[in-house]
C-alpha positions in Angstrom: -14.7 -14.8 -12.9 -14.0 -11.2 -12.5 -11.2 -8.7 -12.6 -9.4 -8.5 -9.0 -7.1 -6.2 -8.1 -3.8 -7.6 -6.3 -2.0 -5.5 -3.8 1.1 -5.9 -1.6 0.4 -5.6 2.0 0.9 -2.5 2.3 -2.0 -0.4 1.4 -0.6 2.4 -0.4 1.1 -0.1 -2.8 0.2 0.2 -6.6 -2.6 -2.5 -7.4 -2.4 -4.9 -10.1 -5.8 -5.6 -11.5 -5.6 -8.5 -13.6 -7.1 -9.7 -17.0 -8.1 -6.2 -18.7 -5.5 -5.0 -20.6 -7.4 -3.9 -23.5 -10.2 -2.2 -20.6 -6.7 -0.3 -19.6 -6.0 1.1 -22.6 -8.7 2.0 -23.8 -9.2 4.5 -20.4 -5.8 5.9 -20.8 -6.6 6.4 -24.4 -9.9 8.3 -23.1 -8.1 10.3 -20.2 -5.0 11.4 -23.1 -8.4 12.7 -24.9 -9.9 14.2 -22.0 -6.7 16.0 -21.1 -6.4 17.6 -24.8 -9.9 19.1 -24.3 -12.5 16.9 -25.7 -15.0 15.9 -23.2 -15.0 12.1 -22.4 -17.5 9.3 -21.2 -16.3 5.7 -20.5 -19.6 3.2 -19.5 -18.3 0.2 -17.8 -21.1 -2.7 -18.3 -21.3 -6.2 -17.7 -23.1 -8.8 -15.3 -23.1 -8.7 -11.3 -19.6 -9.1 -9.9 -17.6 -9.3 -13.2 -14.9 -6.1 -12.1 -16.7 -3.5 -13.3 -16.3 -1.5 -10.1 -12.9 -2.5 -10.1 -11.9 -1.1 -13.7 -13.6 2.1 -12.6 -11.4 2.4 -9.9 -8.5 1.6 -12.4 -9.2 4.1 -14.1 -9.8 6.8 -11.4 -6.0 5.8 -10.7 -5.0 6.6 -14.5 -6.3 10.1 -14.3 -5.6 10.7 -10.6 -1.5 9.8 -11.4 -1.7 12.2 -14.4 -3.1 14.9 -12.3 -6.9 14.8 -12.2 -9.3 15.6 -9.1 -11.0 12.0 -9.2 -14.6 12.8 -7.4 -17.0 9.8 -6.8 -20.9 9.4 -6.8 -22.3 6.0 -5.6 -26.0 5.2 -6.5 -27.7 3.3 -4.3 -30.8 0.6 -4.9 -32.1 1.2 -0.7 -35.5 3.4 -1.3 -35.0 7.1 0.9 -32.0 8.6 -1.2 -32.7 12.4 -2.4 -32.6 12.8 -6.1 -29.1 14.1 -7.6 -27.5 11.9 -4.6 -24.3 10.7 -7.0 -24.2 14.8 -7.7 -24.4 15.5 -4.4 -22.0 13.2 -3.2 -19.4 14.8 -6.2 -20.4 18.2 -5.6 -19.3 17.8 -1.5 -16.4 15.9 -2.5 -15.1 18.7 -4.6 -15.7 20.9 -1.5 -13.9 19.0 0.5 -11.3 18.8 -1.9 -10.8 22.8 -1.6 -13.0 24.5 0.5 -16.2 26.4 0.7 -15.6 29.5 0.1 -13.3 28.5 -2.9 -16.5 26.6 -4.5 -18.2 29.8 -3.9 -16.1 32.1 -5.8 -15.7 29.3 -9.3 -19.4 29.2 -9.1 -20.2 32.8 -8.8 -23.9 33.2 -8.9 -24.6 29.9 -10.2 -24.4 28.9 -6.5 -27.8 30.6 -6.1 -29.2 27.2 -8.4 -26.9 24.9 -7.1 -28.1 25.7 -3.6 -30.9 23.7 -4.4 -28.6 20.9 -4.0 -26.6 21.7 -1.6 -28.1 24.3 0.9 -24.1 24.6 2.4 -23.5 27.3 -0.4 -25.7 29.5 0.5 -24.1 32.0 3.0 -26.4 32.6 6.6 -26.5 36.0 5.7 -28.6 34.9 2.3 -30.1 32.1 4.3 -33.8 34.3 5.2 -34.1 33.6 1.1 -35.8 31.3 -0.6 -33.7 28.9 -2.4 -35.6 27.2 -5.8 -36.6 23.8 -5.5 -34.8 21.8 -8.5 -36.3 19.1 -6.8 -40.1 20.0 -7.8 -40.8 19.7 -11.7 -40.7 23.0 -12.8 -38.9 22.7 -16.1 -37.3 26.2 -16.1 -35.3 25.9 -12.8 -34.4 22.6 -13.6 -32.5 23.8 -16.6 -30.9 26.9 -14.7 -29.6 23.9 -12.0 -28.2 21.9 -14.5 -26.7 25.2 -16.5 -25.2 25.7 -13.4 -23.8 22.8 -12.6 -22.0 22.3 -16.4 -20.8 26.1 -15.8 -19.3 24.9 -12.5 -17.9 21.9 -13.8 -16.4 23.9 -17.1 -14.7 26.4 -14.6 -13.0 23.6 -12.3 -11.6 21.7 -15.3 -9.7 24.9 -16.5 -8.2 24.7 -12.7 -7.2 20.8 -13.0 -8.7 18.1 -15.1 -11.3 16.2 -13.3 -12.5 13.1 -13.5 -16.0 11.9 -12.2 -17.1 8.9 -11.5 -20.8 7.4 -11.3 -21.2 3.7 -9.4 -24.0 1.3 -10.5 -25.9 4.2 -12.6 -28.9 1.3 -13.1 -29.7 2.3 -9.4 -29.6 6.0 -10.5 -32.7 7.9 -10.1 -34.1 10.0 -13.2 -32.7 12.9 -12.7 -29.1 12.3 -11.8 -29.4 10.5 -15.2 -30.8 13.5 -17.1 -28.1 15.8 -15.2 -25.1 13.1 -16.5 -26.2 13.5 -20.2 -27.1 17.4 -20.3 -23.6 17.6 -18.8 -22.1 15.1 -21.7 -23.5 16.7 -24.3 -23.3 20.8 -23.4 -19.8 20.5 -22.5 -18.3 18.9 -25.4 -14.9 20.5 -24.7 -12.8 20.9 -21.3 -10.4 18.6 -19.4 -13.4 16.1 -18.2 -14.1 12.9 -18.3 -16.4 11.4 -17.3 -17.3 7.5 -16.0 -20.3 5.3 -15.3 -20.3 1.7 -14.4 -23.9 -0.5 -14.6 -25.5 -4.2 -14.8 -26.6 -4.3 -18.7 -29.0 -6.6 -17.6 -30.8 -4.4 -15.5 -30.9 -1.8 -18.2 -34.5 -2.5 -19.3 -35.5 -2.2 -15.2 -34.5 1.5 -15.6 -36.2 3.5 -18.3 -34.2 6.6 -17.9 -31.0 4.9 -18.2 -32.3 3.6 -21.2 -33.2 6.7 -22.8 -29.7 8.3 -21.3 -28.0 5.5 -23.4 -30.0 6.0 -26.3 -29.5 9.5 -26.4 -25.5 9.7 -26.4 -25.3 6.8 -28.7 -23.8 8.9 -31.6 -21.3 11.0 -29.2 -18.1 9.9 -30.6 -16.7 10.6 -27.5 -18.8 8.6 -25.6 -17.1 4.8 -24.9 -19.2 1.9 -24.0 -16.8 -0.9 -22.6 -18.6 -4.5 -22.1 -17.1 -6.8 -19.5 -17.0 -10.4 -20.0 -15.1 -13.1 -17.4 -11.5 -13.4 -17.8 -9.8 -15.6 -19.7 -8.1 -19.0 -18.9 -4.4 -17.6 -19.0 -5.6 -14.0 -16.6 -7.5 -16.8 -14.0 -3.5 -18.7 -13.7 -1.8 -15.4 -13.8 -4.8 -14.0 -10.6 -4.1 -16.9 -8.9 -0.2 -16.5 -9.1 -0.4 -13.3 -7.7 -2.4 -14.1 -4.8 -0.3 -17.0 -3.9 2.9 -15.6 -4.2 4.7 -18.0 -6.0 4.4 -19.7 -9.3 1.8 -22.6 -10.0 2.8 -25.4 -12.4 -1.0 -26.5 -12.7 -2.2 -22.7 -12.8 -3.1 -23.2 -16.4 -5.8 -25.7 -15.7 -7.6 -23.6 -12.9 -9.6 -22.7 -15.6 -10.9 -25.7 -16.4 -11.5 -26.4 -12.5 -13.8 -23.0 -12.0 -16.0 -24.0 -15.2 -16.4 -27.3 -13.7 -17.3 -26.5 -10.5 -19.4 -24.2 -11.4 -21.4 -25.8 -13.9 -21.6 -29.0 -10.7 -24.0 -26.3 -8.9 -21.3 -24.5 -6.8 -22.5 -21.0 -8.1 -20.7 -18.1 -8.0 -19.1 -18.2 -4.2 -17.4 -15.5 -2.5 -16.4 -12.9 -4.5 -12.8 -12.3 -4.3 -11.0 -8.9 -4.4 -10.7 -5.8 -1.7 -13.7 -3.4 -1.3 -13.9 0.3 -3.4 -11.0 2.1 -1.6 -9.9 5.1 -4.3 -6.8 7.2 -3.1 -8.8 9.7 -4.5 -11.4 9.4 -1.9 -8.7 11.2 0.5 -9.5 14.7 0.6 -6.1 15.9 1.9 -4.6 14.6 -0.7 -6.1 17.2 -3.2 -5.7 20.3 -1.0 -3.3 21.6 -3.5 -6.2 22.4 -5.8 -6.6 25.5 -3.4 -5.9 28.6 -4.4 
């Protein structure tokens, strides 16, 4: 059984997510880190439905109640999305987060590379110019892109700390890979962290996020977290919560799941409330603006 988060009725209401203490502090240990400078990365693993999603989202709440702009990037497994589409989606979410012009002027000229990901920074007066294609293989303005991009994300750091998040990085394409660990390990020091979340099983499906693991295996600030289900105690104390009212027999639920479970009843409807970050609410970070 998963982590599940537990809220009142009311929406806004704090969320209780159940059965990962340790998962909890171990990200406010990483964001304390991240907010004294030193560059973090928190990889959330485990199998299909097991909360991962869920303890990124507990996390984007740590950092975004200490201060942070909390920016997410879902990959998705449906064939059509553009390479860099968890970058993009960060990259328009910080826009939206301040504004255009704003973006223009903590980029500087690096918006001339970054264009190549999003076309919106280039002005209509500069339009009539070609912008290069980061999206063909051509080594050299790949590089400059993703100089670019860690240049950018160095600058907005230094305005507040921010904290990005990657969904389901084992649907990631190549490149958004390469881009997450150039970023990781050229900007070793600024208030960012950084979070992924994946299937571990599907990790051998994806040679890029193979060799992305591989290659920030020694970064001591890099934290891999492995989910496993909860235990007997966090299944009585989830299904307290979600009643409302203390259960004498909570303590053999348990027991019950395993059992029906192992009788063929698989895993059933997963329970919990869909990815809703406040962070996701753009007016609520307007005060990033200069």
């Amino acid at each position: 059984m998963s982590a599940t988060f537990v809220r009142d009725e009311d929406d806004n209401a704090p969320r209780t997510i159940v059965g990962r203490g340790r998962e909890l502090e171990a990200f406010r240990a990483a964001f304390v880190r991240a907010l004294s400078g030193r560059r973090q990365l928190v990889l959330v693993s485990g199998e299909p439905g097991i909360g991962k999603t869920r303890c990124a989202e507990a996390l984007a709440e740590i950092a975004e109640d200490q201060g942070a702009l909390v920016l997410w990037g879902h990959c998705r497994e449906e064939a059509g999305s553009p390479p860099y589409w968890p970058w993009i989606q960060i990259l328009r979410a910080y826009i939206a987060a301040s504004s255009l012009d704003e973006v223009r002027l903590i980029m500087g000229i690096a918006a001339n590379d970054i264009a190549a990901l999003l076309p919106e920074l280039v002005e209509s007066s500069q339009a009539a110019h070609p912008v290069p294609s980061v999206m063909a293989d051509g080594n050299a303005a790949r590089f400059r892109t993703f100089d670019s991009i860690g240049q950018f994300l160095q600058k907005a750091a230094q305005q507040a700390p921010l904290a990005l998040v990657f969904d389901n990085l084992h649907w990631a394409d190549s490149l958004s890979l390469s881009l997450l660990e150039f970023v990781t390990q050229e900007l070793t020091r600024g208030r960012l962290l950084l979070a992924g979340t994946f299937r571990d099983r599907e990790v051998q499906k994806n040679g890029p996020l193979l060799t992305m693991l591989g290659g920030l295996s020694r970064d001591r600030d890099v934290e891999r977290i492995h989910l496993t289900g909860l235990s007997q105690d966090a299944i009585g104390k989830l299904a307290e919560l979600m009643c409302g009212t203390a259960l004498p027999d909570a303590r053999h639920l348990w027991a019950a799941v395993h059992r029906a479970r192992a009788g063929g009843c698989g895993r059933g409807k997963r329970t919990g409330y869909p990815h809703r970050s406040r962070a996701s609410n753009p007016s609520r970070h307007r005060r990033f603006q200069r």
